[in-house]
OpenMM code with the backbone's topology and positions (N, CA, C; nanometers):
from openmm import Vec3, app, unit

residues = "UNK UNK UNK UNK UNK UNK UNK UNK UNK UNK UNK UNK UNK UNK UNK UNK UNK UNK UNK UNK UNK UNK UNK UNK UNK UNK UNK UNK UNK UNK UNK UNK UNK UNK UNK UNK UNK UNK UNK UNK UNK UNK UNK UNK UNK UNK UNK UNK UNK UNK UNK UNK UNK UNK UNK UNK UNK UNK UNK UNK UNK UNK UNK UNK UNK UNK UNK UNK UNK UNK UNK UNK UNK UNK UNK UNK UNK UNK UNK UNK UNK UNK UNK UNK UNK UNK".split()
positions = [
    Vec3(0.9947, -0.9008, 0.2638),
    Vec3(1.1042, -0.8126, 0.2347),
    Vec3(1.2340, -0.8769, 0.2840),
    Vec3(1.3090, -0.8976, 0.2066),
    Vec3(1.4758, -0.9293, 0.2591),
    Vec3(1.5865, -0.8275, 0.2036),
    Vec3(1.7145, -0.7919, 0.2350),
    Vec3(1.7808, -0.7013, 0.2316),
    Vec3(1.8503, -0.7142, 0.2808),
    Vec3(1.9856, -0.6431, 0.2585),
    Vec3(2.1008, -0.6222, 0.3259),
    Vec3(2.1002, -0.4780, 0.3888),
    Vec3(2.0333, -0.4304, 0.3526),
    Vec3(2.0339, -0.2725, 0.4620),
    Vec3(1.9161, -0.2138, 0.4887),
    Vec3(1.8561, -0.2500, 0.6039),
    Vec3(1.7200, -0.2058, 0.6406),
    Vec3(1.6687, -0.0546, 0.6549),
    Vec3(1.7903, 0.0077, 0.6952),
    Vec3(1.7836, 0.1376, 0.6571),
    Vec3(1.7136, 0.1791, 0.4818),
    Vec3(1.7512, 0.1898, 0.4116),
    Vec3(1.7507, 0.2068, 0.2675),
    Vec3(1.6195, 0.1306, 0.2669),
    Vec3(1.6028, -0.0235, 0.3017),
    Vec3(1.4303, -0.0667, 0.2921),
    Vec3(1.3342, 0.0142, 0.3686),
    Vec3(1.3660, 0.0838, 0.4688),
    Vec3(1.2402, 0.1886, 0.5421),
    Vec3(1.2418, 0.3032, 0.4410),
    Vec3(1.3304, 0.3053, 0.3731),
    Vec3(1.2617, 0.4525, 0.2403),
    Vec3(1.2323, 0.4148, 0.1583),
    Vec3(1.2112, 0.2944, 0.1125),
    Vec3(1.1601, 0.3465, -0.0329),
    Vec3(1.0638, 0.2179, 0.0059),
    Vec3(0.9233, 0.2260, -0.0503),
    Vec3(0.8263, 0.1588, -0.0651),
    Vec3(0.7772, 0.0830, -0.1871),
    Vec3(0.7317, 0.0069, -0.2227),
    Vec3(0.6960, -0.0705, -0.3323),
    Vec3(0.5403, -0.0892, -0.2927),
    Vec3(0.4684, -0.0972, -0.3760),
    Vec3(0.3391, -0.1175, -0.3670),
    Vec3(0.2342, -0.1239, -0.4965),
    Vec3(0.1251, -0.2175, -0.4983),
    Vec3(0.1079, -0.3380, -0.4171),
    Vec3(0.1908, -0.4493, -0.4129),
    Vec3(0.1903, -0.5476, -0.3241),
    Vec3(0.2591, -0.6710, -0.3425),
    Vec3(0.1850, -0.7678, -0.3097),
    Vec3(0.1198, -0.8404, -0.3404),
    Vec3(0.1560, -0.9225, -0.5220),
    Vec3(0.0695, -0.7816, -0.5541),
    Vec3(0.1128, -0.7767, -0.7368),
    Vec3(0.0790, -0.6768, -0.8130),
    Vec3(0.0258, -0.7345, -0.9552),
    Vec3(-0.0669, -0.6337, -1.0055),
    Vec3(-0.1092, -0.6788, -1.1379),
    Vec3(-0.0678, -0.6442, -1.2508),
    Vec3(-0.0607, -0.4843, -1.2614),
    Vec3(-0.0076, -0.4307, -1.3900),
    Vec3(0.0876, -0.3561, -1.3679),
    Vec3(0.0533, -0.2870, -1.2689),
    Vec3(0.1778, -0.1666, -1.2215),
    Vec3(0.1777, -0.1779, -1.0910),
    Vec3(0.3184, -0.1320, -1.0469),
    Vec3(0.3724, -0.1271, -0.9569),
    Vec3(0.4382, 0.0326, -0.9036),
    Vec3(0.3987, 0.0679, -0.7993),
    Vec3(0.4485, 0.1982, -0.7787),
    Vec3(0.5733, 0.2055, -0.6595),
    Vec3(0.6523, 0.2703, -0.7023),
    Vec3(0.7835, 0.2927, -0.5957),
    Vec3(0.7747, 0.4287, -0.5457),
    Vec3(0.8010, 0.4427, -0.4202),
    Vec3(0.7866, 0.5329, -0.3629),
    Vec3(0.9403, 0.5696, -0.2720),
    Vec3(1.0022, 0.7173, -0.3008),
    Vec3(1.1264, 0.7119, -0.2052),
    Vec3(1.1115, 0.8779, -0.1076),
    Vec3(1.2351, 0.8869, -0.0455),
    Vec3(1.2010, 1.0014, 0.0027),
    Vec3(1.2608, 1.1327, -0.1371),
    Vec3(1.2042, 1.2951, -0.1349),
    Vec3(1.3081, 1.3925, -0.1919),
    Vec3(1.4547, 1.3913, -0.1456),
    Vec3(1.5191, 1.3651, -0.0325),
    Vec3(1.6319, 1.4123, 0.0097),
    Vec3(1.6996, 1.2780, -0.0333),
    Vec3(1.6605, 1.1887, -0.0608),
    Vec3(1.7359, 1.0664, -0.0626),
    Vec3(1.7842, 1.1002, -0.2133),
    Vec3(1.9195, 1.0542, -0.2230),
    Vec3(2.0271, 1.0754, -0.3213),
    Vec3(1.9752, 0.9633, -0.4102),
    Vec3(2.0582, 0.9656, -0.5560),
    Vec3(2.0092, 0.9103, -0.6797),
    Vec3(1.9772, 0.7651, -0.6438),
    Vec3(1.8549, 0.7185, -0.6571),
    Vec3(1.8543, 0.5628, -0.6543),
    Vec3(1.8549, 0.4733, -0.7973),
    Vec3(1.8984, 0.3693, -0.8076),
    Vec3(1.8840, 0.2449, -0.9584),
    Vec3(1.7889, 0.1667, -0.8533),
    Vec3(1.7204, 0.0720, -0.9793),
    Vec3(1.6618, -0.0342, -0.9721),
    Vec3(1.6932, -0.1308, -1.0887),
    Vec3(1.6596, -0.2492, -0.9985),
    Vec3(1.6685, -0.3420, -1.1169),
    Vec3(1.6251, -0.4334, -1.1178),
    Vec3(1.5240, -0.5123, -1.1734),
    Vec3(1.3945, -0.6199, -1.1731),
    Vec3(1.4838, -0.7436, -1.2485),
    Vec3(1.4800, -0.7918, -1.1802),
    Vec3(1.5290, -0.9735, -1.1754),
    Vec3(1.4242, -1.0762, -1.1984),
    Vec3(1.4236, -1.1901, -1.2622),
    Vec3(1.3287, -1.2711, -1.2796),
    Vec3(1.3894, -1.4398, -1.1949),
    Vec3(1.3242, -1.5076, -1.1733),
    Vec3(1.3673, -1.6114, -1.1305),
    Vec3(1.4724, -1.6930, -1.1180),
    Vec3(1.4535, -1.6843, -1.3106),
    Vec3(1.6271, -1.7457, -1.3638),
    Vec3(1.7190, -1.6456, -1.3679),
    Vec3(1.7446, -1.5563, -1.3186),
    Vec3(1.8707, -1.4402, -1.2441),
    Vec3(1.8405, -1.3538, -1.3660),
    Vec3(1.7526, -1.3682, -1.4771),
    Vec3(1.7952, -1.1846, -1.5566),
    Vec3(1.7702, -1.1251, -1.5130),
    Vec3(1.8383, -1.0350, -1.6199),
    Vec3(1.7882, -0.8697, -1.5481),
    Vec3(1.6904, -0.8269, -1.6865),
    Vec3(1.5815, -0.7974, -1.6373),
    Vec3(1.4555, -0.7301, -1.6919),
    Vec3(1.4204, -0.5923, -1.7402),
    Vec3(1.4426, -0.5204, -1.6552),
    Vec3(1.4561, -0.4295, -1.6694),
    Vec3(1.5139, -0.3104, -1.5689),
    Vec3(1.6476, -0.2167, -1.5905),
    Vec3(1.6801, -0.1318, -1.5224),
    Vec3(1.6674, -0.0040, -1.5404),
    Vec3(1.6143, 0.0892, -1.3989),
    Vec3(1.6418, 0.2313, -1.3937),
    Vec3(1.7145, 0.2865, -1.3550),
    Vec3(1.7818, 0.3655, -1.4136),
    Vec3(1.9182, 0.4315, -1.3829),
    Vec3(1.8854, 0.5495, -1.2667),
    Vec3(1.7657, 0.5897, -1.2781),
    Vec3(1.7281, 0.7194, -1.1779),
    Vec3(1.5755, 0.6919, -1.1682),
    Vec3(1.5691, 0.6323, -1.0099),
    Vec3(1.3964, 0.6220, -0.9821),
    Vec3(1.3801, 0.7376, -0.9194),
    Vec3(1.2839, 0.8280, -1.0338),
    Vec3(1.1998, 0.9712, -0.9564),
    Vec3(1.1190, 0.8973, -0.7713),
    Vec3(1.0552, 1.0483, -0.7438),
    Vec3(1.0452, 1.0059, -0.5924),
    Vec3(0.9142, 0.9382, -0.5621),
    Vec3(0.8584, 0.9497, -0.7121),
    Vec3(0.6987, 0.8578, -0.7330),
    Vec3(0.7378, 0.8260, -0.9031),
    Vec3(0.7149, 0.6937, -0.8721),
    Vec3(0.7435, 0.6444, -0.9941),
    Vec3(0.6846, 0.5033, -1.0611),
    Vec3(0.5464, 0.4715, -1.1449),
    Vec3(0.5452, 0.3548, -1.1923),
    Vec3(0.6159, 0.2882, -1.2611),
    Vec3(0.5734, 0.1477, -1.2491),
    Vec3(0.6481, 0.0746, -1.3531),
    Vec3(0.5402, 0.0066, -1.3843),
    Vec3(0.5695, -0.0228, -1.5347),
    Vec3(0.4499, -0.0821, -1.6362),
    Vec3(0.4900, -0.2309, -1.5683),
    Vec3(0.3790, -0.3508, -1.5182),
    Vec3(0.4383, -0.4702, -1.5080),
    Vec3(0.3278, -0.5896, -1.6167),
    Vec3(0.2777, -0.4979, -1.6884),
    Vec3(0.1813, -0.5792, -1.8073),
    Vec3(0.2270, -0.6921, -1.8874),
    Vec3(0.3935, -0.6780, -1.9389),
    Vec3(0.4372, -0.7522, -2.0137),
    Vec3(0.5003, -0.8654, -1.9045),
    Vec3(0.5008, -0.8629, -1.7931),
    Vec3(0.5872, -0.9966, -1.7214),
    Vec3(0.4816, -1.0682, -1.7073),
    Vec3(0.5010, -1.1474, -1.7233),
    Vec3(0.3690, -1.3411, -1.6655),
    Vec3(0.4389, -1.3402, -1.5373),
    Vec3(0.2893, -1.3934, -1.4552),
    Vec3(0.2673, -1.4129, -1.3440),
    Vec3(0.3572, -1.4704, -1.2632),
    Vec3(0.4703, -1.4660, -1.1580),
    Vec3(0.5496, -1.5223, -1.0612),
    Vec3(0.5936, -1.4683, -0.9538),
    Vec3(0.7280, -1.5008, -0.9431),
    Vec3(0.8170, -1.4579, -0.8408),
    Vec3(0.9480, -1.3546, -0.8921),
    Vec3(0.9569, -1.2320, -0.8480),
    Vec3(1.0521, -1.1590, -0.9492),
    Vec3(1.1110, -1.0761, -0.7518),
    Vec3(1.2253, -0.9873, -0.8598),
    Vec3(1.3327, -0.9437, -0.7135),
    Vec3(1.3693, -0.8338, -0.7980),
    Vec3(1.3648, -0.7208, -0.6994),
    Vec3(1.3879, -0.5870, -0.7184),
    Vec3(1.5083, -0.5506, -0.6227),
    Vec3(1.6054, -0.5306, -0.6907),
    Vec3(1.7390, -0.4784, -0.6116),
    Vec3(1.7298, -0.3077, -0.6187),
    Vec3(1.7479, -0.2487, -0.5290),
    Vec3(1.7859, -0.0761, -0.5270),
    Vec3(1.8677, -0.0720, -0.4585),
    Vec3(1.9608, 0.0125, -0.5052),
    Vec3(2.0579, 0.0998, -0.5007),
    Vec3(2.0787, 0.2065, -0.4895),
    Vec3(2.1577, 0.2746, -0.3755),
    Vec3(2.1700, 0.4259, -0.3589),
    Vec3(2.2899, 0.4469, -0.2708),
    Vec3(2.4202, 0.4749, -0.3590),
    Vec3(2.5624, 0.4813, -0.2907),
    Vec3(2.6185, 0.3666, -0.2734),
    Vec3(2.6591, 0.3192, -0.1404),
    Vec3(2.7132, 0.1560, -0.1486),
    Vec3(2.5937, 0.1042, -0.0699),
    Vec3(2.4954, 0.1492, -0.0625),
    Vec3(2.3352, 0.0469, -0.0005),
    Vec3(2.3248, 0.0288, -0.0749),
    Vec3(2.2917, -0.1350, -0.0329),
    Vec3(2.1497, -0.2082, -0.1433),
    Vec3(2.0593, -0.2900, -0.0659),
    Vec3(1.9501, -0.2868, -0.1535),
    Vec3(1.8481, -0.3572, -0.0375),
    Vec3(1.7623, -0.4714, -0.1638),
    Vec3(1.7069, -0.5471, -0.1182),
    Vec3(1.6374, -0.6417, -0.2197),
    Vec3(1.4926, -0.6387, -0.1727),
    Vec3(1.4007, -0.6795, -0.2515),
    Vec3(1.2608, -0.7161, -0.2141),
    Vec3(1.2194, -0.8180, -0.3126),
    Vec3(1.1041, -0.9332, -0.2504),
    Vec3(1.0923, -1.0339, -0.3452),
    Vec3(0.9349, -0.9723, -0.3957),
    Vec3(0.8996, -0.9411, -0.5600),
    Vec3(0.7532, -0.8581, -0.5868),
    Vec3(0.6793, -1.0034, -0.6186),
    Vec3(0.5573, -1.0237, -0.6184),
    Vec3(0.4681, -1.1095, -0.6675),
    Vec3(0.3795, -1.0450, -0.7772),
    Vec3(0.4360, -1.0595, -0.9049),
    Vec3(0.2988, -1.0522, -1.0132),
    Vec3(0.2160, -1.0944, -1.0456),
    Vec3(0.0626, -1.1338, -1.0550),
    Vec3(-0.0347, -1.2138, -1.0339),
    Vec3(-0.0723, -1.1606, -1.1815),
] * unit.nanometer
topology = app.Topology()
chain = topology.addChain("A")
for resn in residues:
    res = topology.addResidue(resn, chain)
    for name in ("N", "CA", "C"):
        topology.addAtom(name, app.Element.getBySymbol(name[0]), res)
């Protein structure tokens, strides 16, 4: 896990890591609107959510196997995590 605000990384969870098909995010109810946004190696952006519910999959079937980065957002926090898709 790396980040700029460790706060914001103790709420919300990602799981599993490395992952196969799906990936589940986990945040708190009281925590205000969060985005995400899945990054691939060469810096795209993959795919974004404008509003991650407080349990929420993500399909990861269509990405091939690597190194990918999940940025979230909530107000002026942001926090990063590096996911492994296998």
């Amino acid at each position: 896990m790396t980040g700029s605000d460790e706060t914001l990384q103790g709420l919300v969870s990602f799981y599993p890591n490395p992952a196969k098909n799906i990936l589940y995010i986990e945040r708190p109810a009281n925590e205000r609107k969060l985005s995400m946004v899945m990054i691939d190696a060469a810096g795209r952006e993959l795919h974004r959510y404008d509003a991650v519910e407080v349990f929420q999959q993500v399909d990861l079937s269509m990405l091939i196997p690597g190194v990918y980065t999940i940025i979230m957002r909530s107000g002026e926090r942001t926090a990063s995590w590096k996911l492994v898709k296998n």
